[in-house]
C-alpha positions as CSV (number, residue, x, y, z in Angstrom):
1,X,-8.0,8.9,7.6
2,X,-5.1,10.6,9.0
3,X,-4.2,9.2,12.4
4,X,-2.4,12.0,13.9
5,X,-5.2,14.2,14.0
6,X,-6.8,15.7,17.3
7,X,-10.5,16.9,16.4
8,X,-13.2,18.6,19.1
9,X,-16.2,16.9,17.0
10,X,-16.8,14.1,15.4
11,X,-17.8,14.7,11.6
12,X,-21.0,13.1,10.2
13,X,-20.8,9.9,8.5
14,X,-22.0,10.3,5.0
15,X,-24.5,7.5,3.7
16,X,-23.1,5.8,1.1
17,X,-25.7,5.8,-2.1
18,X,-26.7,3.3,-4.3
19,X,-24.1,2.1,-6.8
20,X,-24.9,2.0,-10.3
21,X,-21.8,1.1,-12.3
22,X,-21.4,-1.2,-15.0
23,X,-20.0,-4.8,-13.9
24,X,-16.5,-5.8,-15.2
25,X,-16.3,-6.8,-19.0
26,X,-16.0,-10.6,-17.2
27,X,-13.4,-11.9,-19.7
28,X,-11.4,-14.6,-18.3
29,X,-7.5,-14.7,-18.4
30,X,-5.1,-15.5,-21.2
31,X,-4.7,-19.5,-20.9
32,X,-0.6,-19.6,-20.2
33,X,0.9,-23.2,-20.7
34,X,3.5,-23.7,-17.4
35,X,7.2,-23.5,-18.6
36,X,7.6,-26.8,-17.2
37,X,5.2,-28.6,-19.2
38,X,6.3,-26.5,-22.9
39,X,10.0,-27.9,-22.4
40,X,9.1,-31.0,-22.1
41,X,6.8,-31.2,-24.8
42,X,9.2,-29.1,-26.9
43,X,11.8,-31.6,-26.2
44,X,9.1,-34.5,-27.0
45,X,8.6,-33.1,-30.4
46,X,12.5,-32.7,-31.0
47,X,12.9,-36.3,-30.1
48,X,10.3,-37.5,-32.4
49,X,11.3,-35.3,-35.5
50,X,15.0,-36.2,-35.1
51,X,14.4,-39.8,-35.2
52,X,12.2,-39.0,-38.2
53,X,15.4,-37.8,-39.8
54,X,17.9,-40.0,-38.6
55,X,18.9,-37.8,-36.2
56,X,20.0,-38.9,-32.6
57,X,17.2,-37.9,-29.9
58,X,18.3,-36.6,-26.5
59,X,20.5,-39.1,-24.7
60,X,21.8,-40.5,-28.2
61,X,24.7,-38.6,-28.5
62,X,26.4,-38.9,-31.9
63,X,30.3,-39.1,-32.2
64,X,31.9,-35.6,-31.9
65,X,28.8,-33.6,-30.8
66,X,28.8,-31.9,-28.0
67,X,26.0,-32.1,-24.9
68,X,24.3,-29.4,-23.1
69,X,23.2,-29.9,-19.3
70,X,19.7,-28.4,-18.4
71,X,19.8,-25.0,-16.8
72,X,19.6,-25.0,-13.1
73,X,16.1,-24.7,-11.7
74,X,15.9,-20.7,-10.1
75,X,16.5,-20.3,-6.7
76,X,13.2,-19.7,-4.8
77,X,13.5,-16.4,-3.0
78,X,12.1,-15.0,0.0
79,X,8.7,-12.8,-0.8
80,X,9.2,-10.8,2.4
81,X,12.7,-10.0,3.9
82,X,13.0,-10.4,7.8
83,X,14.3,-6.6,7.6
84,X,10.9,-5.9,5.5
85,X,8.4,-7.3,8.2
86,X,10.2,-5.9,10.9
87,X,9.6,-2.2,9.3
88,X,6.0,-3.1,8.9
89,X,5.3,-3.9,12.5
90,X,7.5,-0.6,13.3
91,X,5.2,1.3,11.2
92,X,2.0,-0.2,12.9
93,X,3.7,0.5,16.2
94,X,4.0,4.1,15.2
95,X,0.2,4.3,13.9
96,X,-1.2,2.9,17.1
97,X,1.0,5.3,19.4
98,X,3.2,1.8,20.8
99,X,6.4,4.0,19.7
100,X,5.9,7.2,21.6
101,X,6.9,10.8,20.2
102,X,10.4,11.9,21.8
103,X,11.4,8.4,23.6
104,X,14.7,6.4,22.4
105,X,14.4,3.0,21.9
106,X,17.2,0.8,21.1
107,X,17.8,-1.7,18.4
108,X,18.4,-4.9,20.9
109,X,15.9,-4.4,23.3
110,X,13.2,-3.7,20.3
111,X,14.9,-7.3,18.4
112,X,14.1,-9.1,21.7
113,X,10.3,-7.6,21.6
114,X,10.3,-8.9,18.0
115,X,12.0,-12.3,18.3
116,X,14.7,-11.2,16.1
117,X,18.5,-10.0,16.3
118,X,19.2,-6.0,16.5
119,X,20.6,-6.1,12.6
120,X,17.5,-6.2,10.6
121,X,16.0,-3.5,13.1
122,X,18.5,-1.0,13.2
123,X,18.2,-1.1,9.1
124,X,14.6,-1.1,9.7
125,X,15.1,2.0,11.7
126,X,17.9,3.4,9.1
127,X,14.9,3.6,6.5
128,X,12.3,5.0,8.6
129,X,15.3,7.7,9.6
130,X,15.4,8.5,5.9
131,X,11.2,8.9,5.8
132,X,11.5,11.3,9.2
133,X,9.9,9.0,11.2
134,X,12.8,8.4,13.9
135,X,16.1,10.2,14.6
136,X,19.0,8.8,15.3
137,X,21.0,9.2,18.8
138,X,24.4,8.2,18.7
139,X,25.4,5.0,21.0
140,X,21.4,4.7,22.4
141,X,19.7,4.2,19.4
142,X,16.5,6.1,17.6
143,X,14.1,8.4,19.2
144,X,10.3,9.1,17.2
145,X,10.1,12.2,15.9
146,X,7.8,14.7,17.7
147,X,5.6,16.3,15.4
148,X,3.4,19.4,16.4
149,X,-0.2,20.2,14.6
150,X,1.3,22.7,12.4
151,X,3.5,20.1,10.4
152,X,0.3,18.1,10.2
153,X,-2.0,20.7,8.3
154,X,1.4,22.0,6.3
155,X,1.2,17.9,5.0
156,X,-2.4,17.7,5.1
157,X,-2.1,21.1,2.7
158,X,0.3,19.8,0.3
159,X,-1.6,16.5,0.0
160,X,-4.9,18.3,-1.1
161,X,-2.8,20.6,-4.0
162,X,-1.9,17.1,-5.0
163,X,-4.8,14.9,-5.3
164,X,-7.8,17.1,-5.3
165,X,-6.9,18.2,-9.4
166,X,-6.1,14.7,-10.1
167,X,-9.5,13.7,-8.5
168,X,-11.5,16.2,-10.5
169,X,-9.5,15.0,-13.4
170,X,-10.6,11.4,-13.0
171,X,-14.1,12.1,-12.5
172,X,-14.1,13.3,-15.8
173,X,-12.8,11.2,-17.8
174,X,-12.3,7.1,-16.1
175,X,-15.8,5.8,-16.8
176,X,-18.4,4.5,-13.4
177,X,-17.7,0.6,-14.3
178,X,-13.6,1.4,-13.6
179,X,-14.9,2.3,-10.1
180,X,-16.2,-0.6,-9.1
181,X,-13.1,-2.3,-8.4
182,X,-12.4,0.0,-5.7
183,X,-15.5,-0.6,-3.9
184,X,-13.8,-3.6,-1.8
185,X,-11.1,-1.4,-0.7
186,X,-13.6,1.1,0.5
187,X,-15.4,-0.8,2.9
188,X,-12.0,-2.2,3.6
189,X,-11.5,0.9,5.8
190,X,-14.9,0.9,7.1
191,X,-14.0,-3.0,8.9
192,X,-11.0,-1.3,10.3
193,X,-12.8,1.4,11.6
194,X,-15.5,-0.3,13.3
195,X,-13.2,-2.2,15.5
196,X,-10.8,0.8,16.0
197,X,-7.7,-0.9,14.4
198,X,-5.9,2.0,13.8
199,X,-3.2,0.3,12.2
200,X,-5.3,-1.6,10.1
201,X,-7.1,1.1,8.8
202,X,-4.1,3.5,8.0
203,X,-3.0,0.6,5.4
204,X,-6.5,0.4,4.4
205,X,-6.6,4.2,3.9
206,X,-3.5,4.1,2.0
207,X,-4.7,1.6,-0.6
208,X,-7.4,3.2,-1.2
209,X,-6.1,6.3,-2.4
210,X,-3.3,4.7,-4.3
211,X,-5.9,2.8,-5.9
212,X,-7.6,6.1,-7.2
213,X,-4.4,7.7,-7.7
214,X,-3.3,4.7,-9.7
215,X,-6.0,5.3,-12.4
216,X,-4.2,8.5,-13.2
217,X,-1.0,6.4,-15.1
218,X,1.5,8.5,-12.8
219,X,3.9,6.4,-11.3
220,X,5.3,9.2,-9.8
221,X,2.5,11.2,-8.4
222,X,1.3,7.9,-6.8
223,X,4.6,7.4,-5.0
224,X,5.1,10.8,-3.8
225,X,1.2,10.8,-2.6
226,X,1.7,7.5,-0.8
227,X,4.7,9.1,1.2
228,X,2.8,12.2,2.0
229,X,-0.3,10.1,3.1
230,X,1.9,7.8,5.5
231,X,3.9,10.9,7.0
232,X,0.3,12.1,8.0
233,X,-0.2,8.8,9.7
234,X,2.4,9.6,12.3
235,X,0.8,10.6,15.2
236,X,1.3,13.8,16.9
237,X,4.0,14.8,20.3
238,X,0.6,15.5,22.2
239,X,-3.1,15.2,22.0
240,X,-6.0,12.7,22.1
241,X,-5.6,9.1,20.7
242,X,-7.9,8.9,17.3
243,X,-11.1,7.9,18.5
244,X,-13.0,5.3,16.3
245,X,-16.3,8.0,15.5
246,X,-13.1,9.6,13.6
247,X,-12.2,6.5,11.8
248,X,-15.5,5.6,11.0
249,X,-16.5,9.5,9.8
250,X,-13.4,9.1,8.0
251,X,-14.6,5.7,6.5
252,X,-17.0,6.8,5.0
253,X,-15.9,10.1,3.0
254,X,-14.1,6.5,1.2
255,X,-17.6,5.3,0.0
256,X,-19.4,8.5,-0.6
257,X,-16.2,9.8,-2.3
258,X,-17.0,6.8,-4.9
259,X,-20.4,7.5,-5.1
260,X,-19.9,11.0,-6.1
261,X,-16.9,9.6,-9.1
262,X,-18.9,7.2,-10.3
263,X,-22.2,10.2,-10.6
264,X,-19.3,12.2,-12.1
265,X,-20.6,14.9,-9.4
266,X,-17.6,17.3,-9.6
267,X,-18.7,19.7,-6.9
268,X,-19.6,16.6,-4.3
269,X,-15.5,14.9,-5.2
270,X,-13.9,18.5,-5.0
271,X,-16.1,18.7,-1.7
272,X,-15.1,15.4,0.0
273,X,-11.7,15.9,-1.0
274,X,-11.1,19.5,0.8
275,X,-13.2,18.1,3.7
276,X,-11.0,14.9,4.2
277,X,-7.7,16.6,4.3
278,X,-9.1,19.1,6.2
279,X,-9.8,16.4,9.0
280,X,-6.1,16.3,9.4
281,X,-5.5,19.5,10.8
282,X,-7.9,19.2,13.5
């Protein structure tokens, strides 16, 4: 899970067990009528029943009334800023160790690696300054933070305060069928682990937990989590690349993890919590 973790041993892949939850209640969606397509029947109908009355219809303008243009149609905007993708494939660079701990890169040369100007990287790099990921050095641009294995367990420490009590929570009280959802997103990790696509599968791993985390209602919690969980991603000023036996032992704590909510098995979850956190000090 976490990808700047250095571990002597590989730990055991658990075997994911049969899953027994419900199935979804299948109800299909509310039937919604395009905007579109109501004005103009609206405006059908209004015709119609003004000419009933005696009434001028649209385009029949009567002395000394006043017409209204139709509103402009909405500007279509842009689902993903330039600035937005550009700090996505900085973050993947960070994940896969591209962006090495302690070296300055500047804002031009890493636009013309991109294919775009220095602008929306150096706000790209402005944000990830504000997460802790870079630091900024004045007239050369932003050097990645070196981070040593002691800030790593403080994080993977603080993490575990956080979600292992929410966990056991959950397992209480969110019934097996509300799991089942989250089965996809589960073996979404184990795909990225068993082609060693570190990047891939620290957004995997994300998902996952804010899916869980999600079935809690706390807006909150879930953002601060997330942050916490992508700060652990970072990887580390020295030590072994994540190997993929780690991504894949990782993997699957994901599915057994399920396994053990939907069984409402409070000593397995509280167990494959501790144990995956504690894979990030190591």
């Amino acid at each position: 899970m976490e990808q700047g973790s250095a571990r002597e041993g590989v730990r055991p892949a658990y075997a994911p067990g049969a899953f027994s939850g419900a199935p979804a209640d299948g109800r299909m969606p509310e039937c919604r009528v395009p905007e579109q397509a109501r004005g103009e029947q609206a405006g059908a109908e209004r015709a119609g029943a003004e000419r009933a009355g005696g009434r001028p219809a649209d385009g029949e303008q009567a002395r000394g009334e006043h017409t209204h243009s139709e509103p402009p149609a909405p500007r279509v905007v842009q689902r993903h800023s330039v600035r937005g993708q550009i700090l996505d494939a900085l973050r993947a660079a960070l994940v896969d160790g591209e962006l090495v701990p302690g070296q300055v890169y500047s804002a031009p040369a890493l636009g013309a690696r991109f294919g775009v100007s220095a602008t929306p990287v150096r706000e790209a790099m402005q944000r990830l300054a504000v997460e802790g990921a870079v630091e900024v050095v004045p007239n050369r641009g932003f050097r990645v933070s070196e981070r040593g294995p002691r800030e790593l367990a403080e994080l993977a420490e603080v993490r575990a305060l956080i979600e292992v009590p929410v966990m056991l929570g959950l397992a209480r009280t969110v019934p097996a069928h509300r799991w089942c959802g989250l089965r996809p997103l589960a073996e979404a990790t184990v795909t990225a682990a068993a082609v060693g696509d570190r990047a891939a599968y620290a957004e995997s791993d994300r998902a996952f937990h804010r899916a869980v985390l999600m079935l809690s209602g706390n807006e909150q919690l879930v953002a601060v989590a997330d942050e916490l969980h992508r700060r652990s991603q970072w990887p580390l000023v020295s030590g072994p690349a994540t190997r993929r036996a780690d991504l894949l032992a990782d993997a699957s704590e994901h599915t057994a993890l399920l396994d053990a909510l939907v069984s409402q098995d409070l000593a397995v979850v509280q167990a494959l919590v501790r144990e995956h956190f504690a894979g990030a000090d190591r």
